[in-house]
N, C-alpha and C positions, 0 to 999 in steps of 0.2 A: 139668428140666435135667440134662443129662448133660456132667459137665466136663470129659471128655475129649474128648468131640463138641466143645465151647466151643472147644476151644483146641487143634481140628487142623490148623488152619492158621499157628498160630505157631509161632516160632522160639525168641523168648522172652518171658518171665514173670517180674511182678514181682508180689510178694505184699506186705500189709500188715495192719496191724491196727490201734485206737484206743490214742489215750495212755497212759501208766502202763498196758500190758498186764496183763491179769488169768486166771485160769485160761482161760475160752471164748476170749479171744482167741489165748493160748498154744496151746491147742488147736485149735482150727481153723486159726491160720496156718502152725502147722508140721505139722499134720494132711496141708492141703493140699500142702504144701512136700514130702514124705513119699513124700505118695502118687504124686504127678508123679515123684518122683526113682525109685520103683519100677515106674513105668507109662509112664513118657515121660522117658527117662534120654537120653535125644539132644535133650533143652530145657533151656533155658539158663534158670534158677530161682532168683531171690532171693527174701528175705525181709527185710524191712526192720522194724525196728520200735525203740522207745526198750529200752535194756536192760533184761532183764529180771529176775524176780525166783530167789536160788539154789536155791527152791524147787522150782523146773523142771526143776531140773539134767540129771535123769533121761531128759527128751525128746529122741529122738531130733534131731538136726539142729540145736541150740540155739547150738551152738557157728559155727556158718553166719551167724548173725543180724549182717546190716548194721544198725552205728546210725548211720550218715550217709549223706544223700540221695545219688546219684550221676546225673551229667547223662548218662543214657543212655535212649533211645528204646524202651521194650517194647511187642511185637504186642499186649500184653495185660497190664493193670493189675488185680492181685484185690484189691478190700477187705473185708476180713471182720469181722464184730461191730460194724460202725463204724454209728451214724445218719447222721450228715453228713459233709461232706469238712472241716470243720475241726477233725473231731475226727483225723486222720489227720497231721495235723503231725509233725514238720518234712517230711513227704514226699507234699506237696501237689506239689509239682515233678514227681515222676514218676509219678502219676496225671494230671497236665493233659499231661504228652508222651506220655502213649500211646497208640498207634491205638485200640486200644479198651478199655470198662475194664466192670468186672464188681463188683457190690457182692451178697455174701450175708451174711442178716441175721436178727435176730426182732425189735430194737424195734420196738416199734409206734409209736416216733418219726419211724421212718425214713424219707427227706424223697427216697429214688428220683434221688440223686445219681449216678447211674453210666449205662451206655449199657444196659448189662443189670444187670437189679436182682432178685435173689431176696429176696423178705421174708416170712417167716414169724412172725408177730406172736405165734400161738399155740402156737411150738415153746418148747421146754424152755430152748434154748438154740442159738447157731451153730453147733455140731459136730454137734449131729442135722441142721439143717438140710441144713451140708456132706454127710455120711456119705448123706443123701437122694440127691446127686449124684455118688456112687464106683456101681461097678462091685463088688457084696459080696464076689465071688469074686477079685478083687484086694487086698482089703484085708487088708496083711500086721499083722505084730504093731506094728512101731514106730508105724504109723497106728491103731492100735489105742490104744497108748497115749494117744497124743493126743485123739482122739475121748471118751474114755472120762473122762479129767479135765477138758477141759471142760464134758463133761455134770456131773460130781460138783458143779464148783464153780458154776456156773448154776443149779444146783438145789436145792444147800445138803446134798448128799449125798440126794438123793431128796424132801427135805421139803416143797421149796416147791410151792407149787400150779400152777407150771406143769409140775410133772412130770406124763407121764401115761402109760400103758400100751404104749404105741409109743418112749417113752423109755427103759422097761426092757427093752426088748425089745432095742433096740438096745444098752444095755447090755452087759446077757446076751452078746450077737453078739460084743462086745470083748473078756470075760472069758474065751471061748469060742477065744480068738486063743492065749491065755497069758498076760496080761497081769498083774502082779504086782500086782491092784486092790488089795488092803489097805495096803500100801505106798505107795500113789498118793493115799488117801484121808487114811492116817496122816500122811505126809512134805508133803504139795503143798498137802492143807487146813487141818488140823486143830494141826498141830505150830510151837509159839510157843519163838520163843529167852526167854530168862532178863529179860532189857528188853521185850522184846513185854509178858509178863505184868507188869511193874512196870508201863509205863504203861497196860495195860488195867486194872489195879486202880486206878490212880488216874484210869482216866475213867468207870468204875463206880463209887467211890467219893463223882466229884463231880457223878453225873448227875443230872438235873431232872426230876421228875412235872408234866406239866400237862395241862389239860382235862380234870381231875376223874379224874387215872389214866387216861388211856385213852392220851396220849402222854410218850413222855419224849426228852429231848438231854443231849448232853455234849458237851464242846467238847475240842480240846486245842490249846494255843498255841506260836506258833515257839520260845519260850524254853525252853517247858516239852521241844519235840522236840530240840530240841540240847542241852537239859539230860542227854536221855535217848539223843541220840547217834541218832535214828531222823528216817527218812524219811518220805513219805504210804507209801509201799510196806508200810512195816512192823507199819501202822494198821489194815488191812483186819478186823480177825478181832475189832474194837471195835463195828461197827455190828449184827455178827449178834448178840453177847448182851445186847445192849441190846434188840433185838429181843425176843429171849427172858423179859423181865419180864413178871410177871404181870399180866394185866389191858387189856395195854398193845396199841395195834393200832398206833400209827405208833411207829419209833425216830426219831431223828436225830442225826447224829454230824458235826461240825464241826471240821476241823481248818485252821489259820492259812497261808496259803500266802500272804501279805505284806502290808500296809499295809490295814486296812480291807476286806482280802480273803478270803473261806473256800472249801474244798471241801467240801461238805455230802452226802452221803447219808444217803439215806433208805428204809426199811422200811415193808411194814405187812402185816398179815396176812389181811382178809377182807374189810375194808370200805373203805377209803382206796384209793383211784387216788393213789398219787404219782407216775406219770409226765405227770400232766395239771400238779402243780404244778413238775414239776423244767422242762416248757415254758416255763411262765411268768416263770420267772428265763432260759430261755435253755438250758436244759439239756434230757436228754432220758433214755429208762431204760425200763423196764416199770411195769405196771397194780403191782407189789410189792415194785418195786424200779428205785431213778432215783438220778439224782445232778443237780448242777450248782455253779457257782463262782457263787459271791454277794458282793457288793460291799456292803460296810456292818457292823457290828456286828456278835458273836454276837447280842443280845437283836433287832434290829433284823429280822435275818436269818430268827430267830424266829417274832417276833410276824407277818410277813407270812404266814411257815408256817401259823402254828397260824388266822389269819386264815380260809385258804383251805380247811382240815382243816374249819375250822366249815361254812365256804360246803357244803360235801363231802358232813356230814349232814343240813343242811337243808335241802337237794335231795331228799335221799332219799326 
């Protein structure tokens, strides 16, 4: 696919990404946003998505970002990083009015919701996938940037195993722009306010070993997030050093989002598919990394996990 081929017959474009946006989403939606306003500056280009984090600050075009749907009719609807269309909320509205709509992707959830569907199950992340469908010799710096943090944060800075030779490559091609990578790596992933670290320590503190060490959870609850003044936003960077325990192949990190409610992600390093169980609750993610909203108890929410972790090696 070539997205300027996509979308030479439209006038306008509406872009989106999945809820609570995260680095690849940040990245590829204002990637693409970027790039059209560099290469097709006589198209009329929104970006729609929930606000985002001030980590991003630095992306070009951020300050653009519609947070409320608008009843207007686009030639062409992009959704990027998204599996489904409900994860696209609240602007399901202007993906159903568009004359056509375009989904690019890597879950291997991805349920081919859109009229044209890119999915790359075995890319790094959505911003290689996008960066597949630019034109290289267009690709200025501010889409550089973009491109280039989403791959960092999809991949954990190079770590995860879906990185692969073709990802640094492309890389390289970004840093190769100008791009101020260290900064982008330091400021976007890596860098915790003063309450980020108090409540990582106490969900490090109060995390659980089960299945003989090979998994561990921690939860964190709505009292304890208001105690501490933070959002799910401000949780993200809990799940990767839980990961990081010795021994340990699944994480799982729980945080309280209402009444018998959690948002769960999950990790695992070589042998656990947890995107087959974040299905099973309804959610969706990669072969080493998923999420979903669980209904029931932390222990509840659990035991069903570690349940299906079992089912996982006795298949094996």
């Amino acid at each position: 696919m070539n997205i300027l081929d996509e979308l030479k017959d439209a006038a306008s474009v509406g872009i989106t990404g999945h809820v609570r946006p995260d680095g690849d989403c940040m990245g590829s939606t204002l990637g693409l946003y970027n790039y059209l306003k560099d290469n097709r500056p006589d198209l009329k280009t929104d970006v729609f998505l929930e606000e985002p984090g001030k980590e991003f600050s630095y992306l070009t075009g951020i300050e653009n970002i519609k947070n409320v749907p608008e009843n207007t009719q686009y030639d062409v609807f992009v959704v990027l990083d998204c599996s489904s269309k409900d994860r696209i909320e609240p602007f399901v509205q202007c993906f159903d009015n568009a004359k056509k709509t375009i989904c690019i992707d890597h879950h291997v959830s991805n349920s081919d919701f859109a009229d044209v569907n890119l999915v790359r199950p075995d890319a790094s992340s959505t911003c290689e996938v996008l960066y597949d469908t630019f034109d290289e010799d267009k690709v200025q710096k501010d889409v550089a940037e973009c491109i280039y943090t989403g791959i960092i944060h999809d991949t954990g800075v190079f770590k995860y195993s879906s990185t692969s030779a073709k990802t640094m490559t492309i890389a390289g091609k970004m840093m190769e722009k100008g791009i101020a990578y260290s900064d982008i790596i330091d400021n976007s992933f890596y860098k915790k306010t003063y309450v980020q670290n108090q409540i990582l320590g106490r969900a490090l503190l109060e995390s659980v070993l089960f299945y003989d060490g090979k998994c561990i959870f921690s939860n964190v609850t709505k009292d304890e997030m208001d105690f501490y003044g933070v959002t799910g936003k401000e949780l993200g960077g809990i799940i990767e050093q839980l990961r990081l325990t010795d021994g340990v192949e699944v994480a799982i990190f729980l945080y309280e989002t209402g009444e018998n409610e959690h948002k769960v992600s999950m990790r695992s390093k070589k042998t656990i598919d947890v995107s087959r169980i974040a299905v099973e609750f309804g959610g969706g993610g990669h072969v080493r990394a998923a999420g979903f909203t669980g209904k029931g108890s932390v222990y509840s929410i659990i035991n069903k996990i570690g349940e299906m972790i079992e089912q996982q090696y006795c298949n094996e």
